[in-house]
Structure formats: C-alpha cells, structure tokens
C-alpha positions as CSV (number, residue, x, y, z in Angstrom):
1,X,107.5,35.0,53.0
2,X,108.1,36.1,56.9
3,X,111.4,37.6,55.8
4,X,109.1,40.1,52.8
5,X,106.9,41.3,55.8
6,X,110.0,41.8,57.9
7,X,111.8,44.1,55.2
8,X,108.4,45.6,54.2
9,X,108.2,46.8,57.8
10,X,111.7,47.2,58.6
11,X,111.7,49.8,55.5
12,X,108.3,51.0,56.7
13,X,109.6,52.4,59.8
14,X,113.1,53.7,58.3
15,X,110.5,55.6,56.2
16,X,108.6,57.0,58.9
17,X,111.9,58.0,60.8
18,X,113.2,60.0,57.9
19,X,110.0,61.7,57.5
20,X,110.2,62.2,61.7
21,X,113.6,63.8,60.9
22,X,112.0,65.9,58.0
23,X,109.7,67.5,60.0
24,X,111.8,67.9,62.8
25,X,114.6,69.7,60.4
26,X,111.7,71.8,59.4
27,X,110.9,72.7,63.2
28,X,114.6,74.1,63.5
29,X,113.7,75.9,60.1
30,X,110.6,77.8,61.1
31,X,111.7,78.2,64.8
32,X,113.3,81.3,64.0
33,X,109.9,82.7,64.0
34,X,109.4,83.8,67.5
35,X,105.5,83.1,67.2
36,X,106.7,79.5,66.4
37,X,109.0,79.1,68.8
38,X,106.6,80.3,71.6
39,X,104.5,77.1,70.5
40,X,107.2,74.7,70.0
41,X,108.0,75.6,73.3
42,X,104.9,74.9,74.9
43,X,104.4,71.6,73.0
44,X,107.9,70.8,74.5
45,X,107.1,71.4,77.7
46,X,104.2,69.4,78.0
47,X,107.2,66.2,77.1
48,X,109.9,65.5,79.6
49,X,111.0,62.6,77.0
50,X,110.5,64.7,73.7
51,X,112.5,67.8,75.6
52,X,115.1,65.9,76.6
53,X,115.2,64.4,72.9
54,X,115.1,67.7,71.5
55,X,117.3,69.7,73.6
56,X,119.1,71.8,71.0
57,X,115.5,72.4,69.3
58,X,114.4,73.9,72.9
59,X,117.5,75.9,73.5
60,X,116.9,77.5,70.0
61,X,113.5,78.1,70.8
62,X,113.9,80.0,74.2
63,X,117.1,81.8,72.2
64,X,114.9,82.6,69.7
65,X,112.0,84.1,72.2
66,X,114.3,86.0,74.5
67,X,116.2,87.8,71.6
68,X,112.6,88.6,69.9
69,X,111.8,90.1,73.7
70,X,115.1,92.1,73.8
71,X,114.3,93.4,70.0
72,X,111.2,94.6,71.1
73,X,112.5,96.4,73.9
74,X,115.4,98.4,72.4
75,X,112.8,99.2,69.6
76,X,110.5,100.6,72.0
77,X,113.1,102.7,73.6
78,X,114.4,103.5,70.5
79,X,110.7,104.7,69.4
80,X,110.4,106.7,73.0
81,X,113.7,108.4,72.6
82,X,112.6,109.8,69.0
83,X,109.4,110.8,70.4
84,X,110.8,112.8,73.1
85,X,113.1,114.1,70.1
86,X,110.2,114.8,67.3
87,X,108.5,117.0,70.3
88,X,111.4,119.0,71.5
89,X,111.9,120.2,67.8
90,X,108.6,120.4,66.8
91,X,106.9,121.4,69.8
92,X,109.3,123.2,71.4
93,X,109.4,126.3,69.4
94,X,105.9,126.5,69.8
95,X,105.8,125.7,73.6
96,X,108.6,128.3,73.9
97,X,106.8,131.0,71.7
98,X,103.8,130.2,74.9
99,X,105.6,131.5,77.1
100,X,105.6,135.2,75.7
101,X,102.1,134.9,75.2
102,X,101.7,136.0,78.4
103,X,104.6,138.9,78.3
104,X,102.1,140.5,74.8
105,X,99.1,140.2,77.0
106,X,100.2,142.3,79.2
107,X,101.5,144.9,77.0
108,X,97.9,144.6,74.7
109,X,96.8,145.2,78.8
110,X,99.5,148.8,78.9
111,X,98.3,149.9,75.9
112,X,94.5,149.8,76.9
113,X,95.8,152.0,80.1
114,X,93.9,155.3,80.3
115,X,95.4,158.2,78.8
116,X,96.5,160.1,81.8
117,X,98.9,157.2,82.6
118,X,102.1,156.6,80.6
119,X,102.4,153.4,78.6
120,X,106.1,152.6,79.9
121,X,104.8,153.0,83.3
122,X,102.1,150.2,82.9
123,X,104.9,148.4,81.5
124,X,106.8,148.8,84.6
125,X,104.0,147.9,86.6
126,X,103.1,144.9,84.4
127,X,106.6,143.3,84.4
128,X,106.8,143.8,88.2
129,X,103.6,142.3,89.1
130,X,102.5,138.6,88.8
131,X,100.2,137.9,86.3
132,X,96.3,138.1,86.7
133,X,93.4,137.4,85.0
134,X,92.1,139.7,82.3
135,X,89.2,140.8,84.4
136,X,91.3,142.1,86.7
137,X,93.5,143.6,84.5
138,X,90.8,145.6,82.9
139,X,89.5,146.2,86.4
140,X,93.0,148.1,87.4
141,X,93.2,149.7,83.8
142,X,89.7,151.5,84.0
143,X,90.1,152.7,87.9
144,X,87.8,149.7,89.6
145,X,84.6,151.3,87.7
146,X,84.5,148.4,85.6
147,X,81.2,146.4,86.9
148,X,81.1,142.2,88.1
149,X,79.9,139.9,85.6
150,X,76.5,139.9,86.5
151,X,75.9,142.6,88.7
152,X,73.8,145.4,88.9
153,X,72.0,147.2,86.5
C-alpha cells in the first residue's frame, strides 16, 4: 500500500512539473509581446532564484523590450522626417507664394498713388523702401492729409 501512495505522488509531482514546463514554454511564447515581457520582467526581478532559473527567459525578455524601444524610435524619426517632408511640399508653395504677398501690396499701394505721380515711380520708391504698414502707406500716397484713427472732427 505505501509503495501506491508513493507512485501516486511520485506521478503527481511529474505532473505538476510538466505542467510547470507548459506554462513556462508558453512564457517564451507570449514574451515576444513587449507588454508581456515588461511584466515577466518585473515578476523576475522580484526572484533572485527564479531569474537565475530562468535566465534565457529574462535575456529574451529584456531583448524583446529594448528592440520594441529601438522600433519605436526609428518609427518616430521616420514619422518626423515625413512630416518635415509632407510640409515642405505642401506648405511650401504656399509659404513661398507669402512672401509676394507683400511685393502685390505694395504695387495695389502704387496704383492708389495720386495722379500727378507716375506709377513706375511709386514702384521705384516701393521696392527701395522697407515695408510699412498700410496706414502709412495711405498716409504717403494722399500727401499726409489723411487724418489719425480717431482724431479730430
């Protein structure tokens, strides 16, 4: 009878070892999910023994973990670099056409010039001077009669 509860045991715990090494196979399965491995990590940590048991399962893990980190970085530089790219040939035609924004304001400013003056004169005077407000502008084109905002009346 003692030798039945020995092999009843005995198979018991061969039982509960293969189902250790089950779930331990599975570990190194699902450990290529960096989420996973993260926790498998921690866990490990926490155990000298189990760590040192588990070696190869820990090395995988922080493999796993640093790659994922690397991944994410090239894909964010990746994603910054087509940024800057998207905007320099969407934008920059636009940002580009801004610039002569200011060159058709002032020849819209030339052509409200009073008539004694010449147009290609203002022009002249328009590409030689710095740009100025609109105010002023209109202040120069009608002779400095135009009145302040708000002044008298």
């Amino acid at each position: 009878m003692e030798e039945k509860v020995k092999r009843t045991s005995g198979s018991w715990n061969q039982l509960v070892e293969r189902e250790e090494a089950l779930v331990w196979l599975g570990f190194y399965r699902r450990s290529r999910n960096p989420a996973f491995a993260q926790t498998l990590i921690e866990q490990l940590d926490q155990d000298p023994e189990l760590k040192s048991r588990h070696a190869a399962l820990y090395l995988r893990c922080v493999h796993i973990v640093a790659s994922n980190h690397e991944r994410q970085d090239r894909a964010q530089h990746a994603g910054g670099l087509l940024r800057r790219l998207a905007s320099a040939v969407l934008l920059g035609p636009w940002r580009w056409l801004g610039g002569w924004t200011n060159y058709l304001a002032m020849i819209m400013a030339a052509s409200v010039a009073p008539y004694e003056e010449p147009a290609k004169a203002q022009l002249r005077k328009a590409r030689k001077s710095k740009p100025r407000s609109a105010a002023a502008r209109y202040k120069e084109a009608s002779g400095g009669q135009a009145r302040a905002a708000g002044g008298d009346k």
